[in-house]
N, C-alpha and C positions, 0 to 999 in steps of 0.2 A: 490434582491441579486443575484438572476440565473442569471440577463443581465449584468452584470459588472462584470468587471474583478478582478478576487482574485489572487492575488499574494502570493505569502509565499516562494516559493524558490528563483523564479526568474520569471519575466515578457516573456522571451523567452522561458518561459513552459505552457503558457497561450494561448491557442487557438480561436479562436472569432467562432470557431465550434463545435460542438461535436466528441470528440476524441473516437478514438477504438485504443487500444493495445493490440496486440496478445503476451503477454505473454508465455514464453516456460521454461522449466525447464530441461538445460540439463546435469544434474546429477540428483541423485535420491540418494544421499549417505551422504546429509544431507540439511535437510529443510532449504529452502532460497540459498541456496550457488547453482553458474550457474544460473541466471534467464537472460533472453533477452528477451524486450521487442519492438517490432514491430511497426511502424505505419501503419494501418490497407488501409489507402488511396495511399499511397505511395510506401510501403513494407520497406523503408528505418531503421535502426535500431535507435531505438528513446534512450533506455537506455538497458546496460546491468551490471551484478550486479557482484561482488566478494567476497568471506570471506580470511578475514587477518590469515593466516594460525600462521606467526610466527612476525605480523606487518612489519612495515619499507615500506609500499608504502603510496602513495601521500599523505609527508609530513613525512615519515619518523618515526610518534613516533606513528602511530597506534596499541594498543594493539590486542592481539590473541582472534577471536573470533569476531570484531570488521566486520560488515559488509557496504560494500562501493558500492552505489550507481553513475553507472559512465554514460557520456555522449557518444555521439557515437564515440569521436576522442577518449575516453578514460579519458577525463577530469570529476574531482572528482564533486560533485553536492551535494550528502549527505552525510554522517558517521553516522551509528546508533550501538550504543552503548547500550550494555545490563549493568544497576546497579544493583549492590549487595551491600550487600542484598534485596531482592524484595520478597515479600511474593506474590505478583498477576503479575509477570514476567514482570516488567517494563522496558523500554527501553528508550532512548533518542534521538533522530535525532541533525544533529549537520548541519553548513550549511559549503558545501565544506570537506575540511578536517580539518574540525573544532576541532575534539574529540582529535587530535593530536597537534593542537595548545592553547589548553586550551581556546578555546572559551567555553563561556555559550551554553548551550542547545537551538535551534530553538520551537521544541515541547517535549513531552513524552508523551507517551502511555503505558497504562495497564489494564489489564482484569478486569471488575469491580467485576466480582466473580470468585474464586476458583472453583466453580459449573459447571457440565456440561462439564468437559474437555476432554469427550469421545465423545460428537457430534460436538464441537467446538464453542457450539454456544450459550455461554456469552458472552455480551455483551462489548467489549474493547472500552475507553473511550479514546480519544486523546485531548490534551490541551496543545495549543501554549503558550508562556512562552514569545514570545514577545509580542504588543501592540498587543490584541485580536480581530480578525475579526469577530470570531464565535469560538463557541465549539462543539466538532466533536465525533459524537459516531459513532461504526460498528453495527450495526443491523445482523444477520444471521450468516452462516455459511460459516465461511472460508472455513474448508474441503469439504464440499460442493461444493465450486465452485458458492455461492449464498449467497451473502452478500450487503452489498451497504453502504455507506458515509455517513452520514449525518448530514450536519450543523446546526446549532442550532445559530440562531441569538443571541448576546449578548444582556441582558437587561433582561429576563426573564419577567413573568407577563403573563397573559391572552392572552398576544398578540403577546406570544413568535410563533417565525418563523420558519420551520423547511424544508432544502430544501436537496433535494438528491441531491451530488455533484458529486458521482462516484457508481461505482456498479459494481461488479465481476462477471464472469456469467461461465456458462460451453459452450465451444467454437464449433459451427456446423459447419461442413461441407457441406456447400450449396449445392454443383453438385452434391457429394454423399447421399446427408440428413442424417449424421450420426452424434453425437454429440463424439466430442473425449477426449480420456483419461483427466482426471484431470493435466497432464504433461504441458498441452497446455489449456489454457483459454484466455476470453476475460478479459481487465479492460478497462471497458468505464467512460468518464471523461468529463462532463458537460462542456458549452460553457463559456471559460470564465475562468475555474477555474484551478488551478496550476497543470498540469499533474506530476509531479515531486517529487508535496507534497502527491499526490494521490500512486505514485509509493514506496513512503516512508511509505505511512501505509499500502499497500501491504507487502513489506518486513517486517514488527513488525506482522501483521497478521501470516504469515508463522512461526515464530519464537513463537508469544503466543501459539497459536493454533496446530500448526505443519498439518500434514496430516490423523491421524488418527482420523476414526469416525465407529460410531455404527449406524447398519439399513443397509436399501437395497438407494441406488441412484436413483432410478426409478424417485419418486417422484420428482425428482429435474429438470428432463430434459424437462419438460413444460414450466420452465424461461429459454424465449431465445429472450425476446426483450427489447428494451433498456427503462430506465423511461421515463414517458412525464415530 
Protein backbone atom coordinates (compact mmCIF):
# COMPACT_ATOMS: atom_id res chain seq x y z
CA UNK A 1 0.00 0.00 0.00
CA UNK A 2 3.09 2.52 1.03
CA UNK A 3 4.29 2.16 -2.88
CA UNK A 4 1.27 3.22 -4.75
CA UNK A 5 -0.47 5.99 -5.04
CA UNK A 6 -3.71 6.98 -2.86
CA UNK A 7 -5.61 9.35 -4.09
CA UNK A 8 -8.69 10.83 -2.23
CA UNK A 9 -8.62 14.47 -3.04
CA UNK A 10 -6.95 14.69 -6.13
CA UNK A 11 -3.96 12.95 -8.03
CA UNK A 12 -1.95 16.48 -8.25
CA UNK A 13 -1.62 16.11 -4.26
CA UNK A 14 0.18 12.80 -4.50
CA UNK A 15 3.78 13.00 -4.48
CA UNK A 16 6.00 9.89 -5.70
CA UNK A 17 8.29 11.43 -2.53
CA UNK A 18 8.03 11.89 0.98
CA UNK A 19 6.55 15.34 1.63
CA UNK A 20 7.45 17.73 4.59
CA UNK A 21 5.01 20.74 5.15
CA UNK A 22 5.90 23.36 7.39
CA UNK A 23 2.77 24.32 8.75
CA UNK A 24 2.26 27.91 10.55
CA UNK A 25 -0.49 29.27 12.22
CA UNK A 26 -0.91 32.79 11.79
CA UNK A 27 -3.50 33.84 14.17
CA UNK A 28 -3.91 32.37 17.56
CA UNK A 29 -7.54 33.79 18.08
CA UNK A 30 -9.06 30.68 17.07
CA UNK A 31 -8.12 26.99 16.46
CA UNK A 32 -7.57 26.16 12.88
CA UNK A 33 -8.53 29.43 11.30
CA UNK A 34 -4.92 31.10 9.50
CA UNK A 35 -3.05 27.91 8.86
CA UNK A 36 -0.39 28.02 5.76
CA UNK A 37 1.23 25.23 4.84
CA UNK A 38 4.86 25.07 3.10
CA UNK A 39 6.71 22.76 0.90
CA UNK A 40 9.52 22.01 2.81
CA UNK A 41 11.89 21.27 -0.60
CA UNK A 42 10.87 24.13 -2.36
CA UNK A 43 9.61 26.86 0.32
CA UNK A 44 6.60 27.41 -2.33
CA UNK A 45 3.07 27.68 -0.50
CA UNK A 46 1.45 24.34 -0.92
CA UNK A 47 -2.02 25.06 0.95
CA UNK A 48 -3.26 27.78 3.13
CA UNK A 49 -6.49 27.67 5.08
CA UNK A 50 -9.62 30.18 5.92
CA UNK A 51 -12.82 30.15 8.33
CA UNK A 52 -16.19 31.41 6.77
CA UNK A 53 -16.77 34.23 9.07
CA UNK A 54 -20.30 35.01 7.65
CA UNK A 55 -20.01 32.42 4.37
CA UNK A 56 -20.50 33.51 0.69
CA UNK A 57 -16.89 32.49 -0.57
CA UNK A 58 -16.15 29.86 -3.21
CA UNK A 59 -19.36 29.10 -4.25
CA UNK A 60 -21.18 31.34 -2.47
CA UNK A 61 -23.64 29.28 -0.04
CA UNK A 62 -20.93 28.41 2.68
CA UNK A 63 -22.20 28.47 6.11
CA UNK A 64 -20.50 30.45 9.13
CA UNK A 65 -18.00 28.52 10.88
CA UNK A 66 -17.54 26.34 7.70
CA UNK A 67 -13.71 25.95 7.17
CA UNK A 68 -11.94 25.99 3.62
CA UNK A 69 -9.10 24.32 2.68
CA UNK A 70 -7.28 26.42 -0.29
CA UNK A 71 -4.71 25.92 -2.95
CA UNK A 72 -1.81 28.24 -3.48
CA UNK A 73 -3.79 30.46 -6.55
CA UNK A 74 -6.44 30.36 -3.78
CA UNK A 75 -8.52 27.57 -5.51
CA UNK A 76 -11.08 25.70 -3.10
CA UNK A 77 -9.73 21.78 -2.61
CA UNK A 78 -11.73 20.95 0.57
CA UNK A 79 -14.86 22.34 2.96
CA UNK A 80 -15.05 20.83 6.13
CA UNK A 81 -17.96 21.25 7.85
CA UNK A 82 -18.78 20.74 11.61
CA UNK A 83 -22.57 18.50 12.12
CA UNK A 84 -24.79 19.03 14.60
CA UNK A 85 -25.70 17.55 16.66
CA UNK A 86 -22.29 15.62 17.39
CA UNK A 87 -21.95 14.21 20.70
CA UNK A 88 -17.83 13.23 19.83
CA UNK A 89 -17.38 16.58 17.59
CA UNK A 90 -17.81 15.32 14.15
CA UNK A 91 -17.10 16.87 11.11
CA UNK A 92 -17.32 16.24 7.38
CA UNK A 93 -14.80 17.05 4.52
CA UNK A 94 -16.60 17.87 1.34
CA UNK A 95 -14.46 17.93 -2.08
CA UNK A 96 -13.91 21.45 -3.50
CA UNK A 97 -16.73 23.63 -2.28
CA UNK A 98 -18.78 20.83 -2.09
CA UNK A 99 -20.60 21.69 1.51
CA UNK A 100 -22.10 24.62 -0.44
CA UNK A 101 -23.22 22.89 -3.42
CA UNK A 102 -25.07 20.10 -1.66
CA UNK A 103 -22.54 17.49 -2.63
CA UNK A 104 -22.35 14.29 -0.41
CA UNK A 105 -19.57 14.19 2.16
CA UNK A 106 -15.78 12.87 0.66
CA UNK A 107 -14.95 11.59 4.52
CA UNK A 108 -15.94 12.24 8.32
CA UNK A 109 -14.07 12.33 11.30
CA UNK A 110 -14.66 12.08 15.00
CA UNK A 111 -13.10 11.41 18.26
CA UNK A 112 -13.82 7.90 19.25
CA UNK A 113 -14.00 8.97 23.05
CA UNK A 114 -15.14 11.85 24.91
CA UNK A 115 -12.12 10.89 27.28
CA UNK A 116 -8.97 12.46 27.54
CA UNK A 117 -9.89 16.01 26.03
CA UNK A 118 -7.32 17.73 28.27
CA UNK A 119 -4.23 15.89 26.73
CA UNK A 120 -5.83 15.47 23.25
CA UNK A 121 -5.10 12.26 22.90
CA UNK A 122 -8.24 10.08 22.06
CA UNK A 123 -8.09 8.51 19.45
CA UNK A 124 -10.12 10.30 16.23
CA UNK A 125 -11.26 7.81 13.70
CA UNK A 126 -11.74 9.12 9.94
CA UNK A 127 -13.86 7.06 7.49
CA UNK A 128 -14.20 7.83 3.84
CA UNK A 129 -17.83 7.63 2.62
CA UNK A 130 -16.80 7.06 -0.87
CA UNK A 131 -15.47 3.47 -2.40
CA UNK A 132 -12.89 2.69 0.62
CA UNK A 133 -9.24 2.61 0.17
CA UNK A 134 -8.57 2.04 3.89
CA UNK A 135 -9.67 3.28 7.22
CA UNK A 136 -7.81 5.87 8.97
CA UNK A 137 -7.33 6.49 12.73
CA UNK A 138 -5.04 9.38 14.61
CA UNK A 139 -2.86 7.72 17.11
CA UNK A 140 -1.38 10.62 19.69
CA UNK A 141 -1.62 13.88 20.35
CA UNK A 142 -2.56 16.72 18.35
CA UNK A 143 -1.61 19.36 21.04
CA UNK A 144 1.22 17.78 21.19
CA UNK A 145 2.55 18.38 17.96
CA UNK A 146 2.91 14.18 18.00
CA UNK A 147 0.47 12.40 16.36
CA UNK A 148 0.61 10.26 13.10
CA UNK A 149 -2.20 8.78 10.31
CA UNK A 150 -2.80 5.66 10.05
CA UNK A 151 -4.27 3.39 7.47
CA UNK A 152 -5.84 0.42 8.08
CA UNK A 153 -6.05 -1.76 5.12
CA UNK A 154 -9.85 -2.80 4.37
CA UNK A 155 -10.74 -6.43 4.85
CA UNK A 156 -10.02 -6.74 8.45
CA UNK A 157 -8.83 -10.45 9.70
CA UNK A 158 -5.48 -11.54 11.13
CA UNK A 159 -3.90 -10.02 8.15
CA UNK A 160 -5.24 -6.67 8.57
CA UNK A 161 -2.47 -4.04 7.43
CA UNK A 162 -1.64 -1.04 9.00
CA UNK A 163 0.57 1.69 7.52
CA UNK A 164 1.56 5.10 8.68
CA UNK A 165 0.61 7.60 5.91
CA UNK A 166 1.40 10.89 7.69
CA UNK A 167 2.68 12.07 11.13
CA UNK A 168 2.75 15.63 12.77
CA UNK A 169 5.78 16.38 14.65
CA UNK A 170 7.04 19.54 16.46
CA UNK A 171 9.20 21.67 13.96
CA UNK A 172 13.50 22.08 14.69
CA UNK A 173 15.32 24.37 13.84
CA UNK A 174 18.50 22.81 12.27
CA UNK A 175 21.17 25.78 12.34
CA UNK A 176 19.95 26.84 15.68
CA UNK A 177 18.80 23.15 17.16
CA UNK A 178 15.97 24.60 18.76
CA UNK A 179 12.68 22.96 18.49
CA UNK A 180 9.91 25.86 18.01
CA UNK A 181 6.69 27.06 19.28
CA UNK A 182 3.71 24.64 18.67
CA UNK A 183 2.61 27.87 16.05
CA UNK A 184 4.94 26.25 13.47
CA UNK A 185 5.10 22.30 13.10
CA UNK A 186 5.95 19.69 10.61
CA UNK A 187 3.15 17.43 8.62
CA UNK A 188 5.15 14.86 6.88
CA UNK A 189 3.09 12.84 4.22
CA UNK A 190 4.22 9.42 3.01
CA UNK A 191 5.28 8.71 -0.77
CA UNK A 192 2.42 8.37 -2.69
CA UNK A 193 -0.28 9.29 -0.49
CA UNK A 194 -2.77 12.35 -0.88
CA UNK A 195 -1.08 15.45 0.76
CA UNK A 196 -4.52 17.22 0.66
CA UNK A 197 -6.50 14.56 2.39
CA UNK A 198 -3.67 14.59 5.02
CA UNK A 199 -3.89 18.44 5.35
CA UNK A 200 -7.89 17.81 5.90
CA UNK A 201 -7.39 15.80 8.81
CA UNK A 202 -4.92 18.15 10.15
CA UNK A 203 -7.68 20.83 10.04
CA UNK A 204 -10.56 18.29 11.98
CA UNK A 205 -7.51 17.62 14.28
CA UNK A 206 -7.27 21.14 15.36
CA UNK A 207 -10.98 21.57 15.59
CA UNK A 208 -11.67 17.99 17.76
CA UNK A 209 -8.63 18.58 19.90
CA UNK A 210 -8.04 22.30 19.86
CA UNK A 211 -4.55 23.33 21.64
CA UNK A 212 -5.03 22.72 25.13
CA UNK A 213 -3.21 20.13 26.96
CA UNK A 214 -2.08 19.04 30.45
CA UNK A 215 1.71 18.06 31.63
CA UNK A 216 5.04 19.52 30.80
CA UNK A 217 6.16 19.24 26.70
CA UNK A 218 9.64 18.22 27.44
CA UNK A 219 8.91 14.61 26.74
CA UNK A 220 7.73 15.28 23.42
CA UNK A 221 10.75 16.93 21.94
CA UNK A 222 12.80 13.49 21.37
CA UNK A 223 10.10 12.91 18.20
CA UNK A 224 11.96 14.61 15.62
CA UNK A 225 12.34 12.01 12.71
CA UNK A 226 10.35 11.04 10.27
CA UNK A 227 8.59 7.08 10.18
CA UNK A 228 10.46 4.38 8.23
Amino acid sequence: MAQRMVMIVGEEHCDGKDRELTVRKTTLFCPGDGLEAYDHRTGDLAFHVETYGRGGMCGGGAAAGDLALLGPAGEPVLTLRRRRPSLHHRWDGFLGDGAASGQKPLFSARRSSILGVGSGAATVLVDLLAPQIAEFRVDGSFPRRCCRVVAVKAGGGEDEEEVVVAEVRRKVDEGAHVVLGRDVFVLWVRAGFDAAFAMGVVLVLDRITGDDIDGDLGEDLAVASSPV
